[in-house]
N, CA, C and O atoms as a Tinker XYZ file with bonds, in Angstrom:
   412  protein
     1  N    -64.441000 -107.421000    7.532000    73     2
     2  CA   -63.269000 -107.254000    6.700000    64     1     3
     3  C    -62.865000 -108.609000    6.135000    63     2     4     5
     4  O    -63.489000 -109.520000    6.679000    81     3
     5  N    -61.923000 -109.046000    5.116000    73     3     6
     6  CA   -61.796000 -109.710000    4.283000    64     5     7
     7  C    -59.779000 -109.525000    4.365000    63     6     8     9
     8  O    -59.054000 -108.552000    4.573000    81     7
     9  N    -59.493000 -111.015000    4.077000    73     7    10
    10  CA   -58.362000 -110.980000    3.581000    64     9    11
    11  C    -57.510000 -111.974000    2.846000    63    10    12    13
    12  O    -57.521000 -112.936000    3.614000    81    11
    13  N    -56.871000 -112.264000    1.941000    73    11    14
    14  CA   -56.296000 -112.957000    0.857000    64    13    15
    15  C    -55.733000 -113.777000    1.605000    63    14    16    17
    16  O    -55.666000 -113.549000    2.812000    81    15
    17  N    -55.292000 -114.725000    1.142000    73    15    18
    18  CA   -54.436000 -115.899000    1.630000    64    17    19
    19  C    -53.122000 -115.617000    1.629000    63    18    20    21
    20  O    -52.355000 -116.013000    2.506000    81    19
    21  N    -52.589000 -114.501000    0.061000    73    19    22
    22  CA   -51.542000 -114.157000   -0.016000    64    21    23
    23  C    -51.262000 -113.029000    1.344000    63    22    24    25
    24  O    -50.052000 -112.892000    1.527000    81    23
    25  N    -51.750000 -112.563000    1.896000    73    23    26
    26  CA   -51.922000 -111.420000    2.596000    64    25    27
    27  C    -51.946000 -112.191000    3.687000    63    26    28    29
    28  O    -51.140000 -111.734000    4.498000    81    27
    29  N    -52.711000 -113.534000    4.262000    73    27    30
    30  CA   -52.398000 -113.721000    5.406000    64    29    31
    31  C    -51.175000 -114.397000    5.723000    63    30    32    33
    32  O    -50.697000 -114.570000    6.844000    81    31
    33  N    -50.620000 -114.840000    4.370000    73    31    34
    34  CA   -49.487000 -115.868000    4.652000    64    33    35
    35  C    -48.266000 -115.061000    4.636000    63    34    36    37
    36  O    -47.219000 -115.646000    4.912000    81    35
    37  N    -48.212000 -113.311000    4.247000    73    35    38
    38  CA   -47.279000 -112.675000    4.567000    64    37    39
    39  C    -47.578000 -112.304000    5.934000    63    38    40    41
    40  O    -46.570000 -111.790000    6.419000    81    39
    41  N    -48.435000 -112.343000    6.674000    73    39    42
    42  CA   -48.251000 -111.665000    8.156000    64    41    43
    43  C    -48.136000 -112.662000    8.756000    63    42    44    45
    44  O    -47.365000 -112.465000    9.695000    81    43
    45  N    -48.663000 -114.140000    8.718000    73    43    46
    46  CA   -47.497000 -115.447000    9.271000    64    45    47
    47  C    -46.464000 -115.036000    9.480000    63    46    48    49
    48  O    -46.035000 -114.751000   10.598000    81    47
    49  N    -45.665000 -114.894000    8.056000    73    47    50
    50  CA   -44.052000 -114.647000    8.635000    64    49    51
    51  C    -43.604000 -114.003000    9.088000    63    50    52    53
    52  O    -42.390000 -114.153000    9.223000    81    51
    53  N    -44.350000 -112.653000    9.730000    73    51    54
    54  CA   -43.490000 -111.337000   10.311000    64    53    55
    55  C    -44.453000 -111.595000   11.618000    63    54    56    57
    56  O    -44.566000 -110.493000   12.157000    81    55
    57  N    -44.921000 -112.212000   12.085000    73    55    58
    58  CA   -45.226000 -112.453000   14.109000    64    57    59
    59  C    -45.049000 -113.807000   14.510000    63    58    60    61
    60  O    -44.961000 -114.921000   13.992000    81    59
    61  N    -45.031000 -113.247000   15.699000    73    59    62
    62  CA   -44.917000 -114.626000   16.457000    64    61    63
    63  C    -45.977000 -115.310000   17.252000    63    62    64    65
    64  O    -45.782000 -116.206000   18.073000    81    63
    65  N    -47.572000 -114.578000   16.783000    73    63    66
    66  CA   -49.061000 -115.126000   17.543000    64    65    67
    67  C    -49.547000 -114.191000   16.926000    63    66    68    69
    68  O    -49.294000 -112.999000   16.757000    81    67
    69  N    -50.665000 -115.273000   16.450000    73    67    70
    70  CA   -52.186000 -114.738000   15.453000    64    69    71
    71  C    -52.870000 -115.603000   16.267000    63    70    72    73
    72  O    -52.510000 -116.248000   17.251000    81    71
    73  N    -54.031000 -115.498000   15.630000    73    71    74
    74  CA   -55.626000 -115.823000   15.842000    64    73    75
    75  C    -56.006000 -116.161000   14.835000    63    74    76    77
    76  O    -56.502000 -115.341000   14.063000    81    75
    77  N    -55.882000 -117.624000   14.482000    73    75    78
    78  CA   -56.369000 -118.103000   12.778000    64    77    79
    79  C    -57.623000 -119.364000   13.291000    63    78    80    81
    80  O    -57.393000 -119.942000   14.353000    81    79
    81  N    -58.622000 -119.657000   12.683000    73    79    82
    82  CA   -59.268000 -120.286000   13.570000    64    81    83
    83  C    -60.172000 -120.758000   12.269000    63    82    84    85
    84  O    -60.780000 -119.960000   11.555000    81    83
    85  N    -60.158000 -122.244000   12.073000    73    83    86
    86  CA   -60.959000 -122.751000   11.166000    64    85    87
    87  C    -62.210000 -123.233000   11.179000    63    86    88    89
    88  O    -62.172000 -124.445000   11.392000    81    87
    89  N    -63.684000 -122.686000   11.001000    73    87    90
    90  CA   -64.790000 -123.065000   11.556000    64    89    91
    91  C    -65.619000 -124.659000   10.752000    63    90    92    93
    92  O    -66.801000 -124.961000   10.591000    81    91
    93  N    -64.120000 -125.476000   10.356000    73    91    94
    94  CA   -65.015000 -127.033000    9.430000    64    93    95
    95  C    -65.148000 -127.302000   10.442000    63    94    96    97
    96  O    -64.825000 -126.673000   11.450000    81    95
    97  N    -65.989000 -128.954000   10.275000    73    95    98
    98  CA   -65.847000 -129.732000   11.075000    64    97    99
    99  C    -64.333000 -130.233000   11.910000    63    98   100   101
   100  O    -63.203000 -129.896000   11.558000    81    99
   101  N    -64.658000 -131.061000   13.015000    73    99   102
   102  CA   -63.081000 -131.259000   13.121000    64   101   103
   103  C    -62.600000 -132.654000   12.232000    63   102   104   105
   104  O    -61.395000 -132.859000   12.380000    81   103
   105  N    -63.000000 -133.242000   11.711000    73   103   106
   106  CA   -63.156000 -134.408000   10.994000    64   105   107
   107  C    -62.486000 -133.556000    9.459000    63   106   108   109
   108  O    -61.449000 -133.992000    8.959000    81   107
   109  N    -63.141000 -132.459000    8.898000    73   107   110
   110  CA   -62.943000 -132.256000    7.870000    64   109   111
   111  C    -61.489000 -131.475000    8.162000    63   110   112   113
   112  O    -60.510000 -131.765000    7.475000    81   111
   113  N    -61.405000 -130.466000    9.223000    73   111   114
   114  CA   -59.878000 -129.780000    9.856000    64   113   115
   115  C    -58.876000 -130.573000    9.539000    63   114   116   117
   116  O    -57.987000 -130.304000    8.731000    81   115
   117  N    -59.031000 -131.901000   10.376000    73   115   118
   118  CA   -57.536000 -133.162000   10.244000    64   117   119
   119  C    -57.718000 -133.347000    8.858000    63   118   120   121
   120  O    -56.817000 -133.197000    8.032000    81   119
   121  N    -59.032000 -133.716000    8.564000    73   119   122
   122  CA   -58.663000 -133.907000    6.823000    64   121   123
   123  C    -57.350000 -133.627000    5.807000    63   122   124   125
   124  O    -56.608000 -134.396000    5.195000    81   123
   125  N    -57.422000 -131.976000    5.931000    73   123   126
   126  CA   -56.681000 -131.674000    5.154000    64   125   127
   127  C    -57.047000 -130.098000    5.832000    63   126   128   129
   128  O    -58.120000 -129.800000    6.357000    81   127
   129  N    -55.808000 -129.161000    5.659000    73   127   130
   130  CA   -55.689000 -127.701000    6.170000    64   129   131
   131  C    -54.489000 -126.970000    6.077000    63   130   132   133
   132  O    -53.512000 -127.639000    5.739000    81   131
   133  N    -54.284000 -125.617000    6.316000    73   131   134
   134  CA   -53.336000 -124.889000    5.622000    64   133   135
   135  C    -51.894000 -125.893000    7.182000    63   134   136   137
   136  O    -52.061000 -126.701000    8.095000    81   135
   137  N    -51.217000 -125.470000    6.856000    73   135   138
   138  CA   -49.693000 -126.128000    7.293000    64   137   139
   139  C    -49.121000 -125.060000    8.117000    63   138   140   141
   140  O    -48.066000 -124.525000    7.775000    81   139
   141  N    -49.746000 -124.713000    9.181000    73   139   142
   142  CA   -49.366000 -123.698000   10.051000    64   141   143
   143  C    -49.673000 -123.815000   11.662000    63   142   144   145
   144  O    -50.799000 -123.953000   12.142000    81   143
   145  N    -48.525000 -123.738000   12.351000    73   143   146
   146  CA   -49.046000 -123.975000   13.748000    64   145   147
   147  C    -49.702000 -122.796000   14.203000    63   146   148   149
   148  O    -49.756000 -122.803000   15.433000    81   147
   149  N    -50.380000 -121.480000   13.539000    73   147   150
   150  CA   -51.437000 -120.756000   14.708000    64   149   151
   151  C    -52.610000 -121.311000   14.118000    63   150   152   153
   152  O    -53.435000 -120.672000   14.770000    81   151
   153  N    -53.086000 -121.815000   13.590000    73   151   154
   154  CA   -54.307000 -122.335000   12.963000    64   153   155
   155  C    -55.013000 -123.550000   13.719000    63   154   156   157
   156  O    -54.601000 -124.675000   13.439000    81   155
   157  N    -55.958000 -123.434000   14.577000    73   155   158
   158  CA   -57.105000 -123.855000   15.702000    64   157   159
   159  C    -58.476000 -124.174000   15.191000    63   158   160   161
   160  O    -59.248000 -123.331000   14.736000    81   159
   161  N    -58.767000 -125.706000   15.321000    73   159   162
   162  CA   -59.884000 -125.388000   14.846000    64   161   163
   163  C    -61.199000 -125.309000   16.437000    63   162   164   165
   164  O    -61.065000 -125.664000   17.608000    81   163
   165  N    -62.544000 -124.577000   15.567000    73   163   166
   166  CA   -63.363000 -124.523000   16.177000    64   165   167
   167  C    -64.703000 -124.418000   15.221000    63   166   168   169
   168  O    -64.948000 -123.384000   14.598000    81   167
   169  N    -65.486000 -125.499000   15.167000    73   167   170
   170  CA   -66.266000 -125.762000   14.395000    64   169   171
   171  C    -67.388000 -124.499000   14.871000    63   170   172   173
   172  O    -67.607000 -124.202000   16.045000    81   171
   173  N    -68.084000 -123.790000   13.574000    73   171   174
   174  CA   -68.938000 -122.898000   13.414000    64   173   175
   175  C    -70.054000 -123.152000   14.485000    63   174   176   177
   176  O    -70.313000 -122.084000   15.038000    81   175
   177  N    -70.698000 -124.038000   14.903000    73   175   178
   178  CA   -71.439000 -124.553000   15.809000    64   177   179
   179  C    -70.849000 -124.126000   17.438000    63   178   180   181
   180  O    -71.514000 -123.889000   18.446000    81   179
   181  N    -69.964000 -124.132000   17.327000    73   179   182
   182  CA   -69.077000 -123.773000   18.482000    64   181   183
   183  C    -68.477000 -122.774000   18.876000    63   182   184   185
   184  O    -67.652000 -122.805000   19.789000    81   183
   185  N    -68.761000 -121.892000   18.331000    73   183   186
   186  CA   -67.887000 -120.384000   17.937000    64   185   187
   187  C    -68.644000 -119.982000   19.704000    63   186   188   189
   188  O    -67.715000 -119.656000   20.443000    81   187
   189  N    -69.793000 -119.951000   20.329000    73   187   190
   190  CA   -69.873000 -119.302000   21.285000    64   189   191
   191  C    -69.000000 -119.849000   22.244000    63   190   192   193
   192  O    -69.052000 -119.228000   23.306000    81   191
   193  N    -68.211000 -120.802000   22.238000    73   191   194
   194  CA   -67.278000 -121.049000   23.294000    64   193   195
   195  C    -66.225000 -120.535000   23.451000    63   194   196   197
   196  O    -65.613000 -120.652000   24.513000    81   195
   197  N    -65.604000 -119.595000   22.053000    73   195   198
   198  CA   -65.044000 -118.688000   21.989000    64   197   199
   199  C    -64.635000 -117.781000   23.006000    63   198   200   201
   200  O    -65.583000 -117.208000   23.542000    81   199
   201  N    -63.219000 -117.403000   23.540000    73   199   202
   202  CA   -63.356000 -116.493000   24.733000    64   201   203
   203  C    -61.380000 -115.737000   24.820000    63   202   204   205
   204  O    -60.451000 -115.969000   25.593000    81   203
   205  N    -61.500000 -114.974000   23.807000    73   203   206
   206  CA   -60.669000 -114.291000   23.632000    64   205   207
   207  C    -60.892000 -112.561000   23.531000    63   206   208   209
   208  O    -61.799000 -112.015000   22.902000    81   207
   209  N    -60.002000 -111.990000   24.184000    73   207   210
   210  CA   -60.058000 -110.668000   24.199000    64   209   211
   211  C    -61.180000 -109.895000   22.817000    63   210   212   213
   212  O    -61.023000 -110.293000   21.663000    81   211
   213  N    -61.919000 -109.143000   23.037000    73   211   214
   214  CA   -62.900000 -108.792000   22.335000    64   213   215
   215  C    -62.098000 -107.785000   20.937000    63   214   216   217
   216  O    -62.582000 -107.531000   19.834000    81   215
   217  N    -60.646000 -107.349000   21.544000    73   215   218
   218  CA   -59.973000 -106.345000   20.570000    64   217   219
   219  C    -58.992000 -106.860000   19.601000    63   218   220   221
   220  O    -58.314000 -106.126000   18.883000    81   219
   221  N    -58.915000 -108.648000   19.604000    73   219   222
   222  CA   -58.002000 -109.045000   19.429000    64   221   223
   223  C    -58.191000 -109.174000   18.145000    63   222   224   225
   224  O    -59.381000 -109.163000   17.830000    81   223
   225  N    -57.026000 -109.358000   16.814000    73   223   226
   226  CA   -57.717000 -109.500000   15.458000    64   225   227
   227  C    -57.704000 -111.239000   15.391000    63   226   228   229
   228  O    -56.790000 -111.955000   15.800000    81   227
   229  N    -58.489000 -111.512000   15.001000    73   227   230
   230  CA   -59.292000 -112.674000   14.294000    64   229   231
   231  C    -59.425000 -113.557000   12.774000    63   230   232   233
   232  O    -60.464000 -113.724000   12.135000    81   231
   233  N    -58.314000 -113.958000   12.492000    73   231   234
   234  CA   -58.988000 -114.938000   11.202000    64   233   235
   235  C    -59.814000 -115.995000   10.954000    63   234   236   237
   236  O    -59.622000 -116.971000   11.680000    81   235
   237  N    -60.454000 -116.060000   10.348000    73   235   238
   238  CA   -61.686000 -117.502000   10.214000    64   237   239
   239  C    -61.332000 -118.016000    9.180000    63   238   240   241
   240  O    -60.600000 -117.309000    8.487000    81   239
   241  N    -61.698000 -119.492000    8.614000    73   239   242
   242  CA   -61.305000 -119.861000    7.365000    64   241   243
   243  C    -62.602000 -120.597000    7.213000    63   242   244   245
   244  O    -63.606000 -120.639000    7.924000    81   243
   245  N    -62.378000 -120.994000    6.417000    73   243   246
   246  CA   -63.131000 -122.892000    6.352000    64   245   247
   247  C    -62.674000 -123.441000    4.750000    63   246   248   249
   248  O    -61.616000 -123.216000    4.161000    81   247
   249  N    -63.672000 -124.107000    4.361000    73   247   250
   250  CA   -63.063000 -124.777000    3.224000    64   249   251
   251  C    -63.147000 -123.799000    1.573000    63   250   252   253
   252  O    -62.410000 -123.862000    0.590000    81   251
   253  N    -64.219000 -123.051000    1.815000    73   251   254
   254  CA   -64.037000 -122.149000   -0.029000    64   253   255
   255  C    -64.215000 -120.151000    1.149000    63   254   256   257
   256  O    -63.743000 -119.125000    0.658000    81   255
   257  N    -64.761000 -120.140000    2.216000    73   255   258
   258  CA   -64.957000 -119.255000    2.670000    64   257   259
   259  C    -66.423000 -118.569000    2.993000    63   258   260   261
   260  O    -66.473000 -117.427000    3.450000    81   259
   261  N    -67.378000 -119.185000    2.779000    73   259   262
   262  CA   -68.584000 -119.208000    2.805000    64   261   263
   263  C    -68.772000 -119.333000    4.678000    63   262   264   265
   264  O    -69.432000 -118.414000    5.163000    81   263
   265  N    -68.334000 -120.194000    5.484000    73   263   266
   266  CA   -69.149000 -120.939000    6.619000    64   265   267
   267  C    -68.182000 -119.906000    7.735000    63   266   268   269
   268  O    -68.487000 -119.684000    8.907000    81   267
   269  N    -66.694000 -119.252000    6.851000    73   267   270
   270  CA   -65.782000 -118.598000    7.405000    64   269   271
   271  C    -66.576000 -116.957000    7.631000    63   270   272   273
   272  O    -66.618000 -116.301000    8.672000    81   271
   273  N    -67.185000 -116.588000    6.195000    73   271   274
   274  CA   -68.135000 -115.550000    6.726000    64   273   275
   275  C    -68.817000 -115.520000    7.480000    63   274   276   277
   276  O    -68.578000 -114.805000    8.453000    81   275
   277  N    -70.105000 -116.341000    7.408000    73   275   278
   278  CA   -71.145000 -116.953000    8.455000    64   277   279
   279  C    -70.482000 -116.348000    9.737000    63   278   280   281
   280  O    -70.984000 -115.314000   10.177000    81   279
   281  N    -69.303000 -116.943000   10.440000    73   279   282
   282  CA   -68.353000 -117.028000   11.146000    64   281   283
   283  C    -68.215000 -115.713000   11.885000    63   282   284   285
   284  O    -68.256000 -115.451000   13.088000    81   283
   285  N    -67.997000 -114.779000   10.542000    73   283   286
   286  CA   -66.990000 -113.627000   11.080000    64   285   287
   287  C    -68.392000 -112.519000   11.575000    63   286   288   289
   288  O    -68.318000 -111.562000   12.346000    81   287
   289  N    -69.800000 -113.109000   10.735000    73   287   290
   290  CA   -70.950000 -111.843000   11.044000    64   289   291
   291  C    -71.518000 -112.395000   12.431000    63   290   292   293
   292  O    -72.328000 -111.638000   12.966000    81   291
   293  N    -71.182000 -113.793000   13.223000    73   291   294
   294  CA   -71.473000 -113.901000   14.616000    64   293   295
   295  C    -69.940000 -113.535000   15.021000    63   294   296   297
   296  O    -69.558000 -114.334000   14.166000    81   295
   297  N    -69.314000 -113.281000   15.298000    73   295   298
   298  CA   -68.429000 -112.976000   15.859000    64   297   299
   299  C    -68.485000 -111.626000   16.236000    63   298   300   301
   300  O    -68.242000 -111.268000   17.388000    81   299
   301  N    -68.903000 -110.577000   15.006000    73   299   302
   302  CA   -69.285000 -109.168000   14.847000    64   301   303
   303  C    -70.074000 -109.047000   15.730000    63   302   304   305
   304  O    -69.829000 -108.087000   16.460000    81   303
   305  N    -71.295000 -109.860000   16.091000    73   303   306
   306  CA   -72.563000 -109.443000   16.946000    64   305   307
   307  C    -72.276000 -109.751000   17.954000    63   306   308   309
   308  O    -72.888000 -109.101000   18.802000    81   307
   309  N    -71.226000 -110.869000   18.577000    73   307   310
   310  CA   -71.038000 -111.054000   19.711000    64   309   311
   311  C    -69.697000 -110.001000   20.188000    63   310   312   313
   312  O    -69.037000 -110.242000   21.199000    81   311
   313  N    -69.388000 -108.646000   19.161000    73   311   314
   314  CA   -68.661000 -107.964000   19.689000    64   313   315
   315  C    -67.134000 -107.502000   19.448000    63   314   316   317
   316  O    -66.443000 -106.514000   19.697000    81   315
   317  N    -66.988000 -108.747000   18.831000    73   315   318
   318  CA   -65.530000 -108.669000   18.504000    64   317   319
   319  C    -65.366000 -107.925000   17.280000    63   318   320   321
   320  O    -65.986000 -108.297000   16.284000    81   319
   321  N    -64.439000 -106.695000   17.220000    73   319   322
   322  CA   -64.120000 -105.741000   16.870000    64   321   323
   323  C    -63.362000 -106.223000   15.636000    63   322   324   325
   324  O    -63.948000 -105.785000   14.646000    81   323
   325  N    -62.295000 -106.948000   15.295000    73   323   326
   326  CA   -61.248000 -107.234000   14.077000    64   325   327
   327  C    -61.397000 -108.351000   13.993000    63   326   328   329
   328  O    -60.935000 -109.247000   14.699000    81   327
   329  N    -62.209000 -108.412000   12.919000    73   327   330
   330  CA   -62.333000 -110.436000   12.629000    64   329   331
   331  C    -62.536000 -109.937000   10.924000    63   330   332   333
   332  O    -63.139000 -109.002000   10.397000    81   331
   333  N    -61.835000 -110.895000   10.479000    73   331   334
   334  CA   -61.018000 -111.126000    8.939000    64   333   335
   335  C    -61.905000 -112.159000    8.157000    63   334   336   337
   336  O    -61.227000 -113.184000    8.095000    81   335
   337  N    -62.771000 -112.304000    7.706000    73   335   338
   338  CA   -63.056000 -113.280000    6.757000    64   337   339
   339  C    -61.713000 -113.499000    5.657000    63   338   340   341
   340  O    -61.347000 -112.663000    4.831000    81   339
   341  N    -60.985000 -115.109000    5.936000    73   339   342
   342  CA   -59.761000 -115.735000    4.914000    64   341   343
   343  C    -60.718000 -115.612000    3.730000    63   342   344   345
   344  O    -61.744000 -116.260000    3.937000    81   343
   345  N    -60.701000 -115.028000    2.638000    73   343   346
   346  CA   -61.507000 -115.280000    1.362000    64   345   347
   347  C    -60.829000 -116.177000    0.915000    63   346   348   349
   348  O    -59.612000 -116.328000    1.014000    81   347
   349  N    -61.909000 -117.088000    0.182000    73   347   350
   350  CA   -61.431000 -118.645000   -0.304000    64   349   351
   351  C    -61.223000 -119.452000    0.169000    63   350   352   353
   352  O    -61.311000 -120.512000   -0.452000    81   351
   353  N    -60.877000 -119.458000    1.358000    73   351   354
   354  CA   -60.210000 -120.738000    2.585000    64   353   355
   355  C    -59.287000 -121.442000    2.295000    63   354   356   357
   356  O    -58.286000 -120.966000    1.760000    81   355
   357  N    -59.400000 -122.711000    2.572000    73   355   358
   358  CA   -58.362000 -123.875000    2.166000    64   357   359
   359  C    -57.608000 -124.189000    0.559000    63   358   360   361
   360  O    -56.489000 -124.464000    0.127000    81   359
   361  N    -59.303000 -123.901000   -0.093000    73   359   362
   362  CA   -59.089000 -124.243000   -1.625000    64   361   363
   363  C    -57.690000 -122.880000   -2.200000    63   362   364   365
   364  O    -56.529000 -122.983000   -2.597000    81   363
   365  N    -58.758000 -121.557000   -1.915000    73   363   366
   366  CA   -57.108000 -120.651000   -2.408000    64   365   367
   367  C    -56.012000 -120.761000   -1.638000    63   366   368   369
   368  O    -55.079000 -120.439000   -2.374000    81   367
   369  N    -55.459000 -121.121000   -0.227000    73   367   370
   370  CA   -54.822000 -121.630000    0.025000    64   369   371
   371  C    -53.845000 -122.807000   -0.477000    63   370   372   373
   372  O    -52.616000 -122.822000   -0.544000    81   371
   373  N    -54.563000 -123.545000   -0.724000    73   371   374
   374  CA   -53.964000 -124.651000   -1.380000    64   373   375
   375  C    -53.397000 -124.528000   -2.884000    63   374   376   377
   376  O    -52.305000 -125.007000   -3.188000    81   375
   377  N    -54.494000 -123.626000   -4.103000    73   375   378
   378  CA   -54.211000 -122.936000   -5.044000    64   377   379
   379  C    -53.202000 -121.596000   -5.091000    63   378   380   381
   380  O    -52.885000 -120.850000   -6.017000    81   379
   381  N    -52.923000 -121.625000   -3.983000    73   379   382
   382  CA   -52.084000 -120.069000   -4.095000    64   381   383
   383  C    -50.473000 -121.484000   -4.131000    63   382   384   385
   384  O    -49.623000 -121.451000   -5.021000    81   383
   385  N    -50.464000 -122.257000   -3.277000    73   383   386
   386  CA   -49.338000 -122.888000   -3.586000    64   385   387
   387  C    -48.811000 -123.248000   -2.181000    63   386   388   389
   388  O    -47.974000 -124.148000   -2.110000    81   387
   389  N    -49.252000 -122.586000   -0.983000    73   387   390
   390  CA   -48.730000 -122.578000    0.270000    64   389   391
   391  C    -49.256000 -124.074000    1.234000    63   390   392   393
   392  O    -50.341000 -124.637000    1.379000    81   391
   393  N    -47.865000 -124.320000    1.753000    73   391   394
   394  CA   -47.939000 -125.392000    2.605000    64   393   395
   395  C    -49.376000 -125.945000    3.106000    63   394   396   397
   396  O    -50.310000 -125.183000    3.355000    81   395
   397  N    -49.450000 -127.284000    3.220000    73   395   398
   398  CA   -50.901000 -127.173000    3.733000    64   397   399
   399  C    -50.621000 -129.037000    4.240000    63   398   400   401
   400  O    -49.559000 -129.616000    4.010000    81   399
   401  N    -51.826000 -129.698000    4.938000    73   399   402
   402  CA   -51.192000 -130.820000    5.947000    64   401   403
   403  C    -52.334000 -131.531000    5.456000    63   402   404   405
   404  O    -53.364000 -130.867000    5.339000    81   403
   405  N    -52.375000 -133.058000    5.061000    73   403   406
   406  CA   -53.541000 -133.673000    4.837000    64   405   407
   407  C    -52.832000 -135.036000    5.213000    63   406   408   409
   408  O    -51.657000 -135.390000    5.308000    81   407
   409  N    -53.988000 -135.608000    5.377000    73   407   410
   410  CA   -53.835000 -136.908000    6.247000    64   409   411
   411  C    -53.739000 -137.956000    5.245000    63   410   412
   412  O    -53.609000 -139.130000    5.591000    81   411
């Protein structure tokens, strides 16, 4: 599954814990990234260290949304049921207009 930036940045504001999880580097993460405290990174290389409830829903990002897919079709095989490919990542993020943190 797939979801907008506009779409994730309205369900930000109505909970109080997501699962947003950015698969850049961590070098490129501090870089620059959306401006939100549920947002974790865990570089794509690393995704099997992963160890959260298998039912839980799941966002991935990365920088255009490409490495965020990658992301979401191992996540699928290792089981996990609701995982969101962010379409666009950072860039529509940043183009949609919403807060975002760069160093």
């Amino acid at each position: 599954m797939d979801i907008t930036v506009t779409a994730l940045y309205e369900r930000l504001q109505n909970t109080s814990k997501i699962a947003w999880i950015d698969v850049r580097s961590l070098n490129d993460f501090f870089d620059k990234r959306p401006d939100s405290p549920f947002i974790k990174n865990l570089p794509l290389d690393q995704l099997n260290t992963l160890d959260l409830p298998k039912d839980q829903h799941l966002f991935v990002s990365c920088l255009s949304g490409r490495r965020s897919q990658a992301a979401k079709d191992i996540l699928i095989a290792r089981g996990y049921t609701h995982v969101f490919n962010v379409t666009g990542g950072y860039l529509a993020w940043q183009e949609a207009g919403f807060p975002v943190t760069k160093k």
